[in-house]
C-alpha positions in Angstrom: 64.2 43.1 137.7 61.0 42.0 139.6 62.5 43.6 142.9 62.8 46.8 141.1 59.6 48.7 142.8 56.7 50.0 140.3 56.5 53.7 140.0 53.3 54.9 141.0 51.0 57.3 139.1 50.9 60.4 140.3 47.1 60.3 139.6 46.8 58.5 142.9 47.1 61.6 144.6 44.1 62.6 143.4 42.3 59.4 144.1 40.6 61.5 147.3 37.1 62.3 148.5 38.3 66.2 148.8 39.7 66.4 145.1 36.7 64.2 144.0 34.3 66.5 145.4 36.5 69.4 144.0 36.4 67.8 140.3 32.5 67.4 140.7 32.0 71.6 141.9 34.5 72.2 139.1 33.0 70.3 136.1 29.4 71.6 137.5 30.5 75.6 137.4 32.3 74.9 133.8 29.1 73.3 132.6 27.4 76.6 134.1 29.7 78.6 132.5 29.1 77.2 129.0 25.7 77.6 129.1 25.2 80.9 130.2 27.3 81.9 127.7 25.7 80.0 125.2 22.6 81.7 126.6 23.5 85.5 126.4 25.4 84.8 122.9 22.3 84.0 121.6 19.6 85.9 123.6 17.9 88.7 121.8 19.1 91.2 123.7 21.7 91.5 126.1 21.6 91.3 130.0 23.9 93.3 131.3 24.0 91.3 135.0 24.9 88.2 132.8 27.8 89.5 133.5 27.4 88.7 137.1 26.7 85.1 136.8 28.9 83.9 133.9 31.8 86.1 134.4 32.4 86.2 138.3 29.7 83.5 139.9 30.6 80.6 137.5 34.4 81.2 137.3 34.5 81.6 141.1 32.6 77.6 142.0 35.2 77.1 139.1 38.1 78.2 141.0 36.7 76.8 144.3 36.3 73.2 143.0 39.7 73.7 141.2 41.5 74.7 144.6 39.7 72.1 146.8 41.3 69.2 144.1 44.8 70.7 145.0 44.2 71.1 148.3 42.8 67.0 148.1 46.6 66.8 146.3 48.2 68.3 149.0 46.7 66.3 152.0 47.1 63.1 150.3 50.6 63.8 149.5 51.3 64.9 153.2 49.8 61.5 153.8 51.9 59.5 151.9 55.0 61.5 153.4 53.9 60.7 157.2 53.5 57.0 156.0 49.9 57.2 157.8 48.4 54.2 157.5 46.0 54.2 154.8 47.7 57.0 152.5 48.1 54.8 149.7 45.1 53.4 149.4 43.1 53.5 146.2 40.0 54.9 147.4 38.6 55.6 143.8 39.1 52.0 142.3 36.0 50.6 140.0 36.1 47.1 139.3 32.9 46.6 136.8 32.6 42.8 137.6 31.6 43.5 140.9 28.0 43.9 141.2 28.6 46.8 144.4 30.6 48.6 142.1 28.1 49.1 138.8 25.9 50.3 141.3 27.8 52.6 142.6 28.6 53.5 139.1 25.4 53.8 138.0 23.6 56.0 141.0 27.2 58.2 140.7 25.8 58.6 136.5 22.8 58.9 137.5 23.2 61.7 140.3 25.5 63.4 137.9 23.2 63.6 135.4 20.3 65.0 137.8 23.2 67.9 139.4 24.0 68.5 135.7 20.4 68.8 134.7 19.5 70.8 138.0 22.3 73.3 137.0 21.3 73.8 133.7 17.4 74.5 134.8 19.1 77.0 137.6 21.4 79.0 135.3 18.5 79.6 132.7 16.2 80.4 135.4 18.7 82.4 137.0 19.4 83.8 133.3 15.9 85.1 133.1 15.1 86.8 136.8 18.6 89.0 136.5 16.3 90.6 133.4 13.5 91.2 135.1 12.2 94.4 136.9 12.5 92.8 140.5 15.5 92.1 140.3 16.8 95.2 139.0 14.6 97.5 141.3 14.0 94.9 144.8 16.6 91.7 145.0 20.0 93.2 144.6 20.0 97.0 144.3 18.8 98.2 147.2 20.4 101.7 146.2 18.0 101.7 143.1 15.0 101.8 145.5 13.9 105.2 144.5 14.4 104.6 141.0 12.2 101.3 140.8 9.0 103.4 142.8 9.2 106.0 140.3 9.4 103.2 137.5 6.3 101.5 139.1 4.7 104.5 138.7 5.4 105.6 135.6 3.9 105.6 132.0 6.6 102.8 131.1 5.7 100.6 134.2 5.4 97.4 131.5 8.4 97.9 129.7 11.2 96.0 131.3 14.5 97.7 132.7 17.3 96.0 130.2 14.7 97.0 127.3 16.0 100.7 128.0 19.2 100.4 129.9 21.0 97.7 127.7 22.7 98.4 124.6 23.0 96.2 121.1 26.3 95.4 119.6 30.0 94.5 121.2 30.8 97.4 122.4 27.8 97.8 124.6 28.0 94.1 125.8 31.7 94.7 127.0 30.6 97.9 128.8 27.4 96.2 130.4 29.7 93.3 131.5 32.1 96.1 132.8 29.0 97.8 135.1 27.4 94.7 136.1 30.6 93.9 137.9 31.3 97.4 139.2 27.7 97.6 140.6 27.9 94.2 142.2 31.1 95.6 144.2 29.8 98.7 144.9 26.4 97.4 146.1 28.7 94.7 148.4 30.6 97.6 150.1 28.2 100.2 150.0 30.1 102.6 147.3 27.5 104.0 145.3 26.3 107.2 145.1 23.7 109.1 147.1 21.4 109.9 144.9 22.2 107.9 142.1 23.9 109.8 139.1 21.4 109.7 136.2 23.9 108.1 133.2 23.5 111.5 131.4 26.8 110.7 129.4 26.0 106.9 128.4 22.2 107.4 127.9 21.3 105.2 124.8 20.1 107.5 121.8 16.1 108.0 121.6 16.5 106.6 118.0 17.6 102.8 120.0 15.5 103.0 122.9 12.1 105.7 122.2 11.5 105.0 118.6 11.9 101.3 118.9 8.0 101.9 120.1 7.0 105.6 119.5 6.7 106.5 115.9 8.6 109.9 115.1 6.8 110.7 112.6 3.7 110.8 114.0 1.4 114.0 114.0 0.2 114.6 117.8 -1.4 117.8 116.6 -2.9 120.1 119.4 -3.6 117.9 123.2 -6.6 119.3 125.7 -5.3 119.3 128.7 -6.3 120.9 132.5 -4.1 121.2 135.6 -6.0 121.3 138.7 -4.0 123.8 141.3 -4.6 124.6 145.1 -3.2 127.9 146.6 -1.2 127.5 150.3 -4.1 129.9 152.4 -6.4 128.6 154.6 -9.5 128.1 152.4 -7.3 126.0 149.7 -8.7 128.0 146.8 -9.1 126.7 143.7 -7.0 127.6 140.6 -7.4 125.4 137.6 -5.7 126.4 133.9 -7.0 124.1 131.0 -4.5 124.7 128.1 -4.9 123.5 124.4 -0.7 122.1 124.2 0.8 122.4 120.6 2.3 119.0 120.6 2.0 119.1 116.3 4.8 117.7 114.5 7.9 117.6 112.9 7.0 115.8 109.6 5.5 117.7 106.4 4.0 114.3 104.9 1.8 113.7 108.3 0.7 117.0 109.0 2.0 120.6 108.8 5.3 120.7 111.2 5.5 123.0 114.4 4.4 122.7 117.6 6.7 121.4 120.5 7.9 118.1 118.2 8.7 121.0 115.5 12.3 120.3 117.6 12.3 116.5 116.6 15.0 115.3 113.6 13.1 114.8 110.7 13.3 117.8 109.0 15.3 119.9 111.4 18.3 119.7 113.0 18.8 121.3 116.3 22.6 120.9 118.1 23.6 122.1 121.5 26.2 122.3 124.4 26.0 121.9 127.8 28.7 123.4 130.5 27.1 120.7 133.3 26.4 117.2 133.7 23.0 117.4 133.9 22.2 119.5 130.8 20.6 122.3 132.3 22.7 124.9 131.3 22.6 125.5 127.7 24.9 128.3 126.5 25.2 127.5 122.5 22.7 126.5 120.0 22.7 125.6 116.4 20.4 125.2 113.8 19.9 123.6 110.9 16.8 123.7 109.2 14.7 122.0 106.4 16.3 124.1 103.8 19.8 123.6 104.9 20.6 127.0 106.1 22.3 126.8 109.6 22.0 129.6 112.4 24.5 129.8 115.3 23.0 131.2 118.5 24.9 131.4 121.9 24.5 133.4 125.0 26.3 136.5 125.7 28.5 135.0 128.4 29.6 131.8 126.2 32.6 133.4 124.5 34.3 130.0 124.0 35.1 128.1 121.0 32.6 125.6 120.7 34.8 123.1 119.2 36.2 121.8 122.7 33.2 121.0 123.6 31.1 118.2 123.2 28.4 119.5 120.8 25.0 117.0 121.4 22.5 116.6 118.6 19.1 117.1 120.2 16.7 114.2 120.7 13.7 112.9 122.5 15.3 112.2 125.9 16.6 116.0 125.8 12.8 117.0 126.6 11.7 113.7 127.7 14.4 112.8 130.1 12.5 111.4 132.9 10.4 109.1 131.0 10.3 106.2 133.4 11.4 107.9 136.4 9.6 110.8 137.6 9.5 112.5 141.2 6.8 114.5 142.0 7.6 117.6 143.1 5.7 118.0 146.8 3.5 121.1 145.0 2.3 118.8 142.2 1.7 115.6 144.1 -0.5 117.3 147.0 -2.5 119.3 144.1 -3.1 115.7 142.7 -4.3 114.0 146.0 -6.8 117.0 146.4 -8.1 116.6 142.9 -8.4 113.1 143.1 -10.6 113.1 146.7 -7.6 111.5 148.6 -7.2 114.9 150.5 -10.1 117.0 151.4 -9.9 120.4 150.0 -12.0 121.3 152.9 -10.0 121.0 156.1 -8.0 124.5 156.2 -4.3 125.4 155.7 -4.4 121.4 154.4 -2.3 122.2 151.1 0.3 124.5 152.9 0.6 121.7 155.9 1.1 118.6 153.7 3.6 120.3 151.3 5.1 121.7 154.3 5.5 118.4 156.2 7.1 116.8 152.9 9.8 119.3 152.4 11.1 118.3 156.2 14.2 116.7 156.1 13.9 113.0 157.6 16.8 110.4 158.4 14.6 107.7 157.2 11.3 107.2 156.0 10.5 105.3 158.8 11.1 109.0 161.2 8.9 110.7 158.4 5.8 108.3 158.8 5.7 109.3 162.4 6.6 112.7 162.2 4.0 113.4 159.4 1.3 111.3 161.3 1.9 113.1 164.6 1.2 116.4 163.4 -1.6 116.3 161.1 -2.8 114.4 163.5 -2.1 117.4 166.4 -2.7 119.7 163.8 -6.7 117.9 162.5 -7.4 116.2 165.8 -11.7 116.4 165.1 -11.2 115.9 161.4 -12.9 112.2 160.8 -10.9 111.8 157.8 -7.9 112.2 159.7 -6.4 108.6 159.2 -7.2 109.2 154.9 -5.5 112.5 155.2 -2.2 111.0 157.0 -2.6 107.7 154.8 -2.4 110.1 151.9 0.7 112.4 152.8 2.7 109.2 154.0 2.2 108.1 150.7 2.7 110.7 148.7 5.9 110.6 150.6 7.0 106.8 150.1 6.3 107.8 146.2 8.6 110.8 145.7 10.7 110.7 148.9 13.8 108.7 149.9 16.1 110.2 152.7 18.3 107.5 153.1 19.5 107.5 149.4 18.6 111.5 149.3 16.9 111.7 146.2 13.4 113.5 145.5 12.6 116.2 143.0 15.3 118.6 143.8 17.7 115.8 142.5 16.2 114.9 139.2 15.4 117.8 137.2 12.2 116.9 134.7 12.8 118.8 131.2 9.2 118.3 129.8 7.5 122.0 130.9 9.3 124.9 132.5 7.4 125.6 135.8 9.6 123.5 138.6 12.7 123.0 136.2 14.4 124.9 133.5 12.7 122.7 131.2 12.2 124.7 127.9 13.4 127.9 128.9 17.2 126.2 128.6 17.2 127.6 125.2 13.9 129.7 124.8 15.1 132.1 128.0 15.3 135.2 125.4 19.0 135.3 126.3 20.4 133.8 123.3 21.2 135.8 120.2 22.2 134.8 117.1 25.9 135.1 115.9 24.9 137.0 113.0 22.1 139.9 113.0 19.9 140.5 115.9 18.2 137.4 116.1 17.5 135.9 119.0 15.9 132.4 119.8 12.8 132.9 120.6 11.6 133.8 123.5 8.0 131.8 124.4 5.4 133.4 126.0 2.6 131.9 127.6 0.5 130.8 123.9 3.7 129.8 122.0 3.5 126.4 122.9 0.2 126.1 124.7 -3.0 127.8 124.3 -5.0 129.1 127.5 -8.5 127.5 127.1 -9.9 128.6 130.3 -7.9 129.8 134.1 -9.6 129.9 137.5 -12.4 128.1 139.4 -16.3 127.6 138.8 -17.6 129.7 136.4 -14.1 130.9 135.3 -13.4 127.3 133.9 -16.6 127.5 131.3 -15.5 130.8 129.7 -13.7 129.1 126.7 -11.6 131.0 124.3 -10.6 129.7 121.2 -8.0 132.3 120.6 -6.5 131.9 124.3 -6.6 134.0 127.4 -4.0 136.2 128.7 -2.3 134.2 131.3 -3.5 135.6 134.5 -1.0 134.7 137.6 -3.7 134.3 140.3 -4.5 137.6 141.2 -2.3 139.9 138.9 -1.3 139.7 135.3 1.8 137.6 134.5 4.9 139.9 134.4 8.1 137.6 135.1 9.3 135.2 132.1 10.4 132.3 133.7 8.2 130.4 136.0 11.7 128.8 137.7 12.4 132.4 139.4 9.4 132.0 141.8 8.5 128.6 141.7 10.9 125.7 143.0 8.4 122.5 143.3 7.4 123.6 146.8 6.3 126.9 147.9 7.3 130.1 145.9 10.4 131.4 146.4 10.8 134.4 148.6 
């Protein structure tokens, strides 16, 4: 019986620096794992690049320490087979009355404890940058580049990224696990769209995003406002318009409803659908309003049944839909610079140059920098504020322009107005009639929603009329309806 040979454990085999070091990466990523899950169970809202890190990062060191213990397995196996010398040694053996050993023991606890404490301080660390705005605009979406300027220029430039983007509730934490993974891959291998497709379809509702801050049932009454203009000729003549907006409300108990927010759900209920993905073409409208009586208008093309369509209930972001990501159009911004001094009014044909140099198509921004210094620079060379006036385009450019991801205005049309984009005139384009009777939506003119204070330059501007001027198109009375068949962001359509 005592020459009968002991079977060994099969344990041994894993009694190997390469399977130890394996178990060590393993135990370390499953500790990760736990905690950042832990971490976005319980966070307050969700973080959709979590995902990332808890679901793909941790599970992969998880599957790498896993596979290098099999592959220590393997080799010492292979060992064993060769009968290399050495192969069966116990390379793992503690004996705790050895004084070598309990140290070993004890720096091995105590460097497990400090990898195990390290990791936790990383993941939750790590937890907390994939929410913030550098992260989702700078460190890993390089394609979101346009996006994250427009963002640090925007009213919204404090409120973080995930407070808008991120959804509450299961089914929005699946789907944000679901994208975080698909963007990672498609930021790896360069499959990503160029521009970037606003999410029109999967846009959170303005009840979870807007009105977790803005108040709908706020009165905003009547707003003063005055747009300074420039015409393209060679003396850069002034045009200013200050209007008196009728913002007002939609809410009786605050103040007496109308106005642009006359559209907002409180008291009425406005529906729609759209034929594109963008929502700019509008062909059906229905209304429901504070008495209950509903009116059907549609367009005389839209002969469809509007019950295979997706019918939208209007809502903030249908006016507002570039809150927090807004490209000037080249028009606006070089009218702004002037305003502002950062362009001097002064130095001829300057409005019609700069907007002209913007709308050039560049390969990258670095070719536009040159190409827009080099001629204003050819085209002002005795100006002395030469180097402010290229400093100013080439801005205005890095704000609003990106060639290599091709987005600017054109791509991103801006609902709130109607002079560069369809804007308001979607619906109110006197082109959609009711389904019953002759009425027709109606079709704003120029004091409907705004009031014309004042129009011109110098003495023009002090002329105030409480009642509102005609609208008076430069140099001729107003004739066309919508501003979108002349004006296009740059010059005016010919």
């Amino acid at each position: 019986m005592s020459d009968i040979p002991k079977k060994r454990p099969r344990t041994r085999l894993l009694r190997n620096w390469i399977s130890f070091g394996g178990g060590i990466i393993a135990l370390g990523s499953l500790f990760a794992f736990l905690l950042l899950f832990a971490i976005d169970l319980f966070a307050h809202h969700r973080n959709p690049y979590m995902g990332i890190l808890a679901y793909v990062i941790a599970p992969g060191f998880l599957a790498l320490g896993l596979g290098l213990v099999f592959i220590g397995l393997w080799w010492q196996r292979r060992l064993e087979r060769r009968g290399a010398p050495g192969a069966a040694t116990q390379f793992l053996v503690i004996d705790l009355s050895r004084r070598r050993h309990r140290q070993t023991l004890w720096a091995f606890i105590g460097a497990a404890v400090l990898f195990l404490l390290a990791t936790a301080m990383g993941s939750y660390n790590t937890y907390h940058y994939t929410e913030s705005v550098q992260f989702c605009g700078q460190a890993c979406h390089t394609p979101m580049k346009p996006e994250f300027t427009a963002y640090l220029n925007s009213p919204h430039a404090r409120v973080d990224c995930v407070a808008c983007h991120v959804g509450e509730g299961a089914s929005a934490y699946v789907q944000s696990k679901v994208n975080g993974v698909h963007q990672l891959i498609g930021v790896i291998t360069g499959d990503y769209d160029r521009p970037i497709k606003t999410p029109v379809k999967n846009l959170r509702p303005a009840q979870d995003t807007c009105e977790k801050c803005h108040w709908p049932n706020r009165y905003a009454g009547n707003l003063d406002r005055t747009y300074a203009h420039y015409l393209a000729d060679e003396t850069n003549t002034v045009f200013n318009v200050r209007l008196s907006l009728k913002v007002g409300g939609g809410d009786a108990k605050h103040g007496p409803p109308g106005g642009i927010h006359w559209h907002m759900n409180i008291a009425n209920k406005v529906e729609y659908i759209a034929t594109d993905h963008q929502r700019q073409v509008i062909p059906w409208v229905r209304v429901t309003d504070s008495a209950g009586v509903v009116t059907e208008y549609r367009t005389s093309s839209f002969t469809n049944d509007p019950a295979s369509y997706t019918i939208r209930q209007m809502d903030c972001m249908d006016c507002h839909n570039r809150p927090a990501h807004h490209f000037r159009p080249p028009n606006d911004s070089v009218n702004l610079a002037m305003s502002t001094g950062q362009i001097d009014p002064a130095l001829p044909w300057v409005k019609s140059n700069a907007v002209a140099l913007l709308i050039q198509s560049y390969a990258t921004e670095s070719e536009a920098m040159e190409k827009i210094s080099r001629s204003l620079r050819t085209a002002y060379p005795k100006a002395q504020q030469v180097d402010k006036l290229v400093a100013a385009v080439q801005d205005i450019y890095k704000q609003n322009f990106f060639p290599e991801m091709k987005a600017d205005w054109r791509a991103y049309p801006d609902n709130i107005g109607h002079k560069n984009w369809a804007g308001c005139f979607r619906c109110h384009d006197g082109l959609h009639k009711a389904t019953t009777g002759k009425r027709m939506i109606p079709a704003s003119d120029c004091n409907s929603c705004h009031t014309i204070l004042a129009q011109g330059s110098g003495a023009q501007l002090t002329e105030l009329s409480a009642k509102g001027h005609t609208f008076f198109h430069l140099d001729a009375n107003y004739e066309d309806f919508s501003c979108i068949n002349c004006h296009n962001g740059a010059f005016i359509k010919e």
